[in-house]
C-alpha positions in Angstrom: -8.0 10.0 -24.2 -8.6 12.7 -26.7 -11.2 14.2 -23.7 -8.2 14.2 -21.1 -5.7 16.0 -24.0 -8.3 18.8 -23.9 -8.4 19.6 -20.6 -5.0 19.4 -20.2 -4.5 21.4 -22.8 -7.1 23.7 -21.5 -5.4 23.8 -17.5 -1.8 24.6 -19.5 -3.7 27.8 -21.5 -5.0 29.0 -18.5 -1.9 28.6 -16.5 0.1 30.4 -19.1 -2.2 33.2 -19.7 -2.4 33.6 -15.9 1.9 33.9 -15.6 1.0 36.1 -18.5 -1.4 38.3 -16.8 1.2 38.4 -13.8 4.3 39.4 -15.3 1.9 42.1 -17.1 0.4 43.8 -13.9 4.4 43.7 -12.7 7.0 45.9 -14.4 9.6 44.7 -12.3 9.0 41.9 -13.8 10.3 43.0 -17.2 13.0 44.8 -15.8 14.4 41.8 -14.1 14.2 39.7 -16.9 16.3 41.9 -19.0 18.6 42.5 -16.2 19.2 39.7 -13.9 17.4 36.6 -15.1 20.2 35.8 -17.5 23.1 35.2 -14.4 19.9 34.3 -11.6 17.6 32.6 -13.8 14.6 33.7 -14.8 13.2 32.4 -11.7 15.8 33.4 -9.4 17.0 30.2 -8.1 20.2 30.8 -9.8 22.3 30.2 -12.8 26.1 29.3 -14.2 26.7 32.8 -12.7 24.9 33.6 -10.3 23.3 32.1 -7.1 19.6 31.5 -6.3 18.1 34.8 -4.7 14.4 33.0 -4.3 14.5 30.5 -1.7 17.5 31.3 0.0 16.8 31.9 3.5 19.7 34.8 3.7 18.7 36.3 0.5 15.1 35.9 1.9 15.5 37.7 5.2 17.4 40.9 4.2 15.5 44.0 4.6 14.1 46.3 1.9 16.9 49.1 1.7 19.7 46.3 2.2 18.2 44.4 -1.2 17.5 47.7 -2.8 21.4 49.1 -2.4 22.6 45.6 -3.5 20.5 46.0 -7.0 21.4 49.3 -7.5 25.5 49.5 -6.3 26.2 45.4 -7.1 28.7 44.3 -4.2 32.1 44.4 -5.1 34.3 42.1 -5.6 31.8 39.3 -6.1 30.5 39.9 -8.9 27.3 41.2 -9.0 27.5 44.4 -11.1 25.5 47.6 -10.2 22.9 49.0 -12.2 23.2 53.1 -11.9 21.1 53.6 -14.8 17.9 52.1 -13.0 15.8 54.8 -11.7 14.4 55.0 -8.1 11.1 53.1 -9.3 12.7 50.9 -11.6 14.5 49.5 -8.3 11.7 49.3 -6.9 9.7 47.6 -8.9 12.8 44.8 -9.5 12.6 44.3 -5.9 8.7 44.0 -5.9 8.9 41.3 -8.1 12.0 39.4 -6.4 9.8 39.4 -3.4 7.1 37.8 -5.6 10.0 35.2 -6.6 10.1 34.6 -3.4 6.8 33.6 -2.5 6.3 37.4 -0.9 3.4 38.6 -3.5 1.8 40.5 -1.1 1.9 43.8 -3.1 0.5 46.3 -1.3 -1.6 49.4 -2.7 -1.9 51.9 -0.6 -5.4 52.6 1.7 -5.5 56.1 1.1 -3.7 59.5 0.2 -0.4 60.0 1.4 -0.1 63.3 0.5 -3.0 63.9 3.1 -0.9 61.6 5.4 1.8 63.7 5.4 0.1 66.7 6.1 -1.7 64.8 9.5 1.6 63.2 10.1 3.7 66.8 10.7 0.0 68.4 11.9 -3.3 67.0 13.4 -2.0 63.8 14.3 0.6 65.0 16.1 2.7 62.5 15.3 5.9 64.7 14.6 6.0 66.0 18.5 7.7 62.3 19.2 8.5 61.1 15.6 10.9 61.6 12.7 10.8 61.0 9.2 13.2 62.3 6.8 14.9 64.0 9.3 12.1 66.4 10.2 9.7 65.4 13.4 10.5 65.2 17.1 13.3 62.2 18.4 11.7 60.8 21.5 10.0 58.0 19.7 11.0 55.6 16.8 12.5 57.5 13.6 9.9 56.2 10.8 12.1 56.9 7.7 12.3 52.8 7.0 9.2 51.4 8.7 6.8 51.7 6.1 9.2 49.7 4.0 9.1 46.8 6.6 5.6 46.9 8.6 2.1 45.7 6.7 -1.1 48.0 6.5 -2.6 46.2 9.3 -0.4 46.3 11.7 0.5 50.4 11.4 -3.3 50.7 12.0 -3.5 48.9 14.5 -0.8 50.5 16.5 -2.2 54.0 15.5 -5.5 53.2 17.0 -4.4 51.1 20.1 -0.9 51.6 20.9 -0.9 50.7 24.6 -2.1 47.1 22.8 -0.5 46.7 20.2 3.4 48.2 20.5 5.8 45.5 21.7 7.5 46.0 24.6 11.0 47.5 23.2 8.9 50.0 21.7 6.7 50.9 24.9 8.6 53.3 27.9 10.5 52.1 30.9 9.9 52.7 34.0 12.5 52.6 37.3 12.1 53.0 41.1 15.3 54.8 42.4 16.5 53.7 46.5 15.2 56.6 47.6 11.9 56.4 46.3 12.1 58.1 42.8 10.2 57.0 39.4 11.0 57.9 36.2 9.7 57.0 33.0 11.0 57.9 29.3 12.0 56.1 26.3 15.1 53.5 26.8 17.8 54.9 24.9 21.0 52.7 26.3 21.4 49.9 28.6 24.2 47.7 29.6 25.2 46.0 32.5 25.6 49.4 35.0 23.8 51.6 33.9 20.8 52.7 31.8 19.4 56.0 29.9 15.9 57.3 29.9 14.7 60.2 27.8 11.1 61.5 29.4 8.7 63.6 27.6 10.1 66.3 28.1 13.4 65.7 26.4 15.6 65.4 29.0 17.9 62.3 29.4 18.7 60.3 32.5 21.6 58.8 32.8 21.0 55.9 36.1 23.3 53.7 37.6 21.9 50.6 38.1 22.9 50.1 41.6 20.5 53.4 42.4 17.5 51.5 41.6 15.3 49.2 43.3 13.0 48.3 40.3 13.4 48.6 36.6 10.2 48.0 34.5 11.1 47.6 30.8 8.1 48.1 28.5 6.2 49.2 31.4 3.1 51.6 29.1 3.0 53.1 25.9 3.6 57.0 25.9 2.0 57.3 22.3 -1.4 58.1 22.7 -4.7 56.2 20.8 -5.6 57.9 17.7 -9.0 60.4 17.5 -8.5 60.5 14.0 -11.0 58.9 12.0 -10.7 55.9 9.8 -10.4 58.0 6.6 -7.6 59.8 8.0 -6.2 56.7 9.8 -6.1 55.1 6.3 -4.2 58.5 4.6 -1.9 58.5 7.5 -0.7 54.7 6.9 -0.3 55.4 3.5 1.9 58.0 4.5 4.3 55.5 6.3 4.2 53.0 3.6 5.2 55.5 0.7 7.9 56.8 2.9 9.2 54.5 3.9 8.9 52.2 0.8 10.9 55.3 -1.3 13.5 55.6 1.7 14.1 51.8 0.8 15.3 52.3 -2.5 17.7 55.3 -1.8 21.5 55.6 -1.8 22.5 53.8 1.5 24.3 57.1 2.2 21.3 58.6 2.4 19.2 55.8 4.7 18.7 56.7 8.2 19.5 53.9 10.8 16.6 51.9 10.7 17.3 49.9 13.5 16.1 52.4 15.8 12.2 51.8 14.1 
């Protein structure tokens, strides 16, 4: 009996010191329990006051920037208050740790030097001829303001180095036949049920009624091209992404791009 007392009280030392260790290597984990823990719970799945943000699924499956302009501006009227005094970080790191909370602890350090990223990203790389972040870069691919905030390491690489692969399909260019023989294929920038709107490399915009065309391939290829950078600059270039577009997340919703075009 006494030899079962010690290892439990053994398991509980090492479980505290660990939750210890945790909230340590988190700030956000401080800030939220001077901040929010007292109406959510210290463990965010609610209070008298305030409803559980940690396992539920709507809380769960907002973006980023949408959690991050909830912390920061409250929502009116329903009483969650707004915290203007938190700084840029300090929002961050409050919604680095929710996402801990809920089971997300995937905190992610960056692979390499965004700084370098940047500079690839607007030179060498090329990827500014077709994409925008912050409001500078080219417009006939996805604007990439948000999508650091949202994508994982893996995956950015992975589309860097084999894009034709790896891009899903809304992402990829369409191609059409017209009736009289005609292809064109650009980036899909409106459908509905007459018509559609291609933007080719070139910039220009087609605007096709549907009844002109004998074949429409969405998603047909991938007009980015496969990276010749090598995996040191692959690695600065990702971090790149994920700084943006983790720093976009936590900004003034005034001042978020639409993300939905990512």
């Amino acid at each position: 009996m006494v030899w079962g007392q010690g290892i439990f009280v053994r398991v509980l030392a090492v479980a505290v010191f660990s939750a210890a260790a945790l909230h340590a290597q988190q700030p956000g984990a401080a800030i939220f329990a001077a901040n929010c823990a007292g109406c959510h719970g210290a463990d965010g799945r609610g209070g008298e006051h305030a409803p559980n943000i940690a396992t539920n699924p709507e809380v769960q499956h907002l973006m980023d920037r949408e959690l991050a302009g909830i912390i920061r501006y409250g929502i009116s009227g329903a009483g969650m208050p707004a915290f203007p005094s938190l700084k840029q970080q300090e929002v961050a790191d409050v919604l680095a740790w929710l996402r801990v909370l809920q089971g997300r602890g995937d905190i992610v350090k960056l692979p390499g030097d965004a700084t370098t990223g940047k500079t690839l990203f607007f030179g060498k790389a090329q990827c500014s001829e077709c994409h925008m972040v912050n409001g500078q870069g080219g417009f006939l691919g996805a604007n990439l303001s948000f999508y650091g905030a949202e994508a994982k390491p893996d995956q950015i690489r992975a589309i860097i180095l084999n894009p034709e692969k790896n891009l899903p399909a809304e992402k990829k260019a369409t191609t059409v036949v017209t009736n009289t023989g005609q292809t064109v294929t650009g980036m899909l920038k409106g459908n509905n049920n007459f018509s559609l709107t291609l933007q080719t490399a070139d910039g220009a915009f087609h605007f096709l009624q549907k009844s002109d065309l004998s074949k429409v391939d969405l998603g047909s290829r991938s007009l980015m091209p496969a990276s010749s950078l090598d995996s040191k600059e692959v690695d600065d270039l990702v971090s790149y992404l994920l700084q943006a577009g983790n720093e976009n997340a936590t900004r003034s919703p005034e001042h978020a791009s639409e993300a939905d075009d990512q």
